[in-house]
C-alpha positions in Angstrom: -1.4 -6.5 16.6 -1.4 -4.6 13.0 0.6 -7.0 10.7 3.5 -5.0 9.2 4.6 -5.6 5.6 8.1 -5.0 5.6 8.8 -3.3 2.4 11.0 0.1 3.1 11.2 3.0 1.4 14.7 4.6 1.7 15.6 8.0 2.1 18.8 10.1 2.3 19.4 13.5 3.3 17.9 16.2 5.8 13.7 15.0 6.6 11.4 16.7 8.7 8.9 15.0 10.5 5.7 17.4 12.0 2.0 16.6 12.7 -1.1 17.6 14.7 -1.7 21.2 13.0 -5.3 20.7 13.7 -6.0 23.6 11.1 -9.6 24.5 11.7 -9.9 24.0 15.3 -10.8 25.4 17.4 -11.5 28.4 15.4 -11.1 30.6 12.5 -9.0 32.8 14.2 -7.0 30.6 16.7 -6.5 28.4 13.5 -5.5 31.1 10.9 -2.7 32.4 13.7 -1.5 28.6 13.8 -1.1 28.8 10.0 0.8 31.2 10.0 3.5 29.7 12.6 3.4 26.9 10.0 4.3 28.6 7.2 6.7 30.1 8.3 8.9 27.2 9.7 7.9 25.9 6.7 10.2 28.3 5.0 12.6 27.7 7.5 13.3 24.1 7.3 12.4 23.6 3.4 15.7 25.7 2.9 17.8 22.8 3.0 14.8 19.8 3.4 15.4 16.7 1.2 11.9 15.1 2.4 9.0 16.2 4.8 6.8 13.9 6.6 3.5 15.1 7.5 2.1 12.7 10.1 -1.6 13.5 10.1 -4.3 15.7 11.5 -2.8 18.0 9.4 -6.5 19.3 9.6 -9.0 19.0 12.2 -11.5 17.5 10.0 -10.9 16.7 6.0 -13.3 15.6 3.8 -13.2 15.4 -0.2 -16.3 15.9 -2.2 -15.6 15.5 -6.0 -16.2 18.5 -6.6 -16.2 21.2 -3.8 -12.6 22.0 -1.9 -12.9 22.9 1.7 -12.9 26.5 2.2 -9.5 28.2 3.4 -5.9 27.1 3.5 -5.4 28.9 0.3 -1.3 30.0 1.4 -1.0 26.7 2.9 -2.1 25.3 -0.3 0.2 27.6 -2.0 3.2 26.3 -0.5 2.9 22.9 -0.7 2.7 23.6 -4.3 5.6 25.4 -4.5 7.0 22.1 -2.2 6.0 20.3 -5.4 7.5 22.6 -7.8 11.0 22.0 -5.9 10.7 18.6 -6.2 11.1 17.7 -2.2 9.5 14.3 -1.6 5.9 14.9 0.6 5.0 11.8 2.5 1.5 12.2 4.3 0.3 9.6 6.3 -3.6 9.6 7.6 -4.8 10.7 11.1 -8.0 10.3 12.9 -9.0 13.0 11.7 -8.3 13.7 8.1 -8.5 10.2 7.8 -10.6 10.8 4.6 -8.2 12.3 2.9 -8.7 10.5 -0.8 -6.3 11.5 -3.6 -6.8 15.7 -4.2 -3.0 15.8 -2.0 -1.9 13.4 -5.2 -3.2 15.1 -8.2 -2.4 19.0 -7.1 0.6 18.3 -5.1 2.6 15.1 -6.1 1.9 13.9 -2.5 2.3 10.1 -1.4 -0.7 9.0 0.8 -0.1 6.3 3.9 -2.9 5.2 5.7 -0.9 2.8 7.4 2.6 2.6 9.1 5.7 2.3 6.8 9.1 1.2 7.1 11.9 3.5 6.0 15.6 3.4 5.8 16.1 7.4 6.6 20.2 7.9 6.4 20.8 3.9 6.9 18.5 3.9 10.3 15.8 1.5 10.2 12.2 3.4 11.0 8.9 2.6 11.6 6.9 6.3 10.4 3.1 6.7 11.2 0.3 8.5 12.7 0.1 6.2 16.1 -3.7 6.1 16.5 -5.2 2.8 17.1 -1.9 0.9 17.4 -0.8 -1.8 20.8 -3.4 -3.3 23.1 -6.9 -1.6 24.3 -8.6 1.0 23.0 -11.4 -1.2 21.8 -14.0 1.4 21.1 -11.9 3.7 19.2 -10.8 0.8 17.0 -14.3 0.1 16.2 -15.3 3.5 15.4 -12.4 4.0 12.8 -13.2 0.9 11.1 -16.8 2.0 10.8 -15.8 5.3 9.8 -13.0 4.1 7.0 -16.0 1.5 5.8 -16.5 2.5 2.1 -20.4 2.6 2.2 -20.4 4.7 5.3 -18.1 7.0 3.9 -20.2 7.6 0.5 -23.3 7.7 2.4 -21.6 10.9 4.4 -20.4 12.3 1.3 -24.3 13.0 0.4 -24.4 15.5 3.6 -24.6 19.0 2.2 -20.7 20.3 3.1 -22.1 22.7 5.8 -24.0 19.7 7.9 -21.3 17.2 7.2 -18.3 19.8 8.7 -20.5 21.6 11.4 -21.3 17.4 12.2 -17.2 16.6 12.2 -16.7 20.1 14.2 -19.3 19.2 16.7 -17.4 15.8 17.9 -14.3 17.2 17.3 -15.0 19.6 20.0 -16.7 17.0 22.0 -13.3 14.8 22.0 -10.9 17.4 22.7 -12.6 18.5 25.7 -12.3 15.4 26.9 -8.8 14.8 26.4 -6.9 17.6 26.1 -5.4 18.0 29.7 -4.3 14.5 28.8 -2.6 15.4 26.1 0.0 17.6 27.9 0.8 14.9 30.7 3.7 12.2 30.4 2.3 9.3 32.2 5.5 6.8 32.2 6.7 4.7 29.8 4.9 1.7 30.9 1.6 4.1 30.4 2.4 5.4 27.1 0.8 2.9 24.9 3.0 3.8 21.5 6.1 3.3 23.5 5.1 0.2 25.2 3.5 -1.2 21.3 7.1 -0.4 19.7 8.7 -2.8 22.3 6.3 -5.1 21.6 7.4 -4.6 17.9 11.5 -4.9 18.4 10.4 -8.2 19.8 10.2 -9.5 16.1 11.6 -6.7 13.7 15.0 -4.6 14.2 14.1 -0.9 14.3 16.5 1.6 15.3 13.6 4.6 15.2 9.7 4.9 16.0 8.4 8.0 14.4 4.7 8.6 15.5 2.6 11.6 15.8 -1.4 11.5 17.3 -0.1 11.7 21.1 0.0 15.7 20.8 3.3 15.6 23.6 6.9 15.5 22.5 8.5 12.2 23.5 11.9 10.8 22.9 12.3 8.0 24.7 15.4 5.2 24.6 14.0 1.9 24.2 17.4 -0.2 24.1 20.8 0.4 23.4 19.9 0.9 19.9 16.0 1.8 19.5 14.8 4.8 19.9 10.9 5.9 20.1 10.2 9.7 19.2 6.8 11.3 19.3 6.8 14.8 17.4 3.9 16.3 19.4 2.1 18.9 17.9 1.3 22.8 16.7 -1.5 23.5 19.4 0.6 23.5 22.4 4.2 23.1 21.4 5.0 23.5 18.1 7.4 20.9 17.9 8.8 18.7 15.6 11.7 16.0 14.3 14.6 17.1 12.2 16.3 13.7 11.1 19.8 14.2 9.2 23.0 12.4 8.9 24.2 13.1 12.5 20.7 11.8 14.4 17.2 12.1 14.6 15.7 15.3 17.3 13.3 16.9 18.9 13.2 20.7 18.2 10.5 23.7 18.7 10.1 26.3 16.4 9.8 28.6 19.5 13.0 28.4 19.8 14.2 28.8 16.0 
C-alpha cells in the first residue's frame, strides 16, 4: 500500500472538489459543448469559492513541450487566470491521463501540483484528497504501465515525438481504453467491489480520517464507512456532471444539472 506522509494542508471556507472533464475526448465538438458546461458552473460556484480542487483528467491527454501549448482551451485558460487574479487557492492533483502535467499550471496560473494523495484539514475534517487511480490491492498491470509511463527517460524520449504523432498516439489508446470500460464506469458494483472504498478502510485501519475525496472512478459515490468516515467519489463531466461542495455544514454530492 502507498505509504502516506501525513503532513496536512488546512483549509477553511467553501471548496469545490470536480474531476474527469476529459476535455478533448471524444471529440472537438462533444468536448467544446463539455467546456462550456464547465465554465459556466465555474462561474457559478467561484461566486462565493474559497478553494477549488481539481482532481485530474482535467484533460483527456496533456502533454508539455517546452515550447509549444496544446491547441484549444483558450476560455478555459482564461478563467483559471482570472481564478488566479482573485486569489482563490487551485489545488490540482494528477490523473492517468494528464499525468504529465509538468509546471506550465504553476508559472501562468499560481496552481499547486499533487501527483500523489494529500492530507487536508478542510473546515476541522480530516481528508484524504486525490485522484484514486492505482491505489488498494490488484490492478497489477496498470500499476506497471504508470510507472513506466511517469519514468523520466521514457517521458523525454516521448517528448521528441512531433506534437501531432505524440497526441494522435495518446488519442488512439485513449479511445482504445474507454471502449473498454466505459459501461463500467456507470455501474455501482458494492462496496466490497469498489476498490477505493474498500482501500480507505484499509486506510482508517491506521490513520483517523473523517473524509476520502477521490475522483478517477467516473460514478458519484458517497458512501458511510463508519460512524465517522465518510468516502465520496465526485464522478465526472461526461455522464453526470457532478461534483463536491465542502463547506462549514458538510461535505455533498451535487450535479450542475440541477443548478
Amino acid at each position: 500500500m502507498e505509504e502516506l506522509t501525513d503532513n496536512p494542508i488546512t483549509i477553511d471556507g467553501t471548496c469545490y472538489f470536480a474531476s474527469d472533464f476529459h476535455f478533448g475526448a471524444p471529440d472537438e465538438a462533444a468536448s467544446a459543448e463539455r467546456e462550456n458546461r464547465v465554465l459556466m458552473w465555474l462561474d457559478e460556484v467561484l461566486a462565493n469559492a474559497d478553494a477549488l480542487f481539481l482532481l485530474g483528467d482535467i484533460f483527456d491527454f496533456w502533454f508539455e513541450y517546452r515550447d509549444v501549448v496544446p491547441r484549444g482551451y483558450y476560455r478555459l485558460f482564461s478563467k483559471f487566470h482570472e481564478i488566479h487574479e482573485k486569489g482563490i487557492p487551485v489545488f490540482y492533483f494528477t490523473g492517468n491521463h494528464d499525468m504529465w502535467v509538468d509546471d506550465y499550471f504553476v508559472k501562468e496560473f499560481g496552481f499547486q501540483i499533487f501527483r500523489r494523495q494529500q492530507f487536508f484539514i478542510v473546515n476541522g475534517k480530516r481528508c484524504l484528497v486525490g485522484h484514486g487511480d492505482g491505489l488498494g490491492k490488484g490492478d497489477l498491470g496498470y500499476k506497471f504501465i504508470k510507472r513506466v509511463f511517469a519514468f523520466r527517460p521514457n517521458v523525454w524520449l516521448y517528448g521528441l515525438l512531433h506534437p501531432r504523432i505524440a497526441f494522435s498516439i495518446a488519442r488512439f489508446f485513449s479511445h482504445k481504453s474507454r471502449a473498454m470500460t466505459g459501461a463500467a464506469d456507470n455501474v455501482y458494483m458494492g462496496e466490497e467491489k469498489e476498490m477505493l472504498a474498500q482501500y480507505a478502510l484499509t486506510v482508517l485501519k491506521n490513520h483517523n480520517i473523517d473524509f476520502f475525496i477521490y475522483g478517477h472512478r467516473h460514478l458519484p459515490l458517497d458512501i458511510k464507512l463508519n460512524e465517522k468516515s465518510r468516502y465520496i467519489n465526485i464522478g465526472d463531466w461526461l455522464v453526470h456532471d457532478s461534483y463536491c461542495k465542502f463547506d462549514k455544514e458538510d461535505a455533498k454530492l451535487l450535479y450542475f444539472k440541477n443548478l
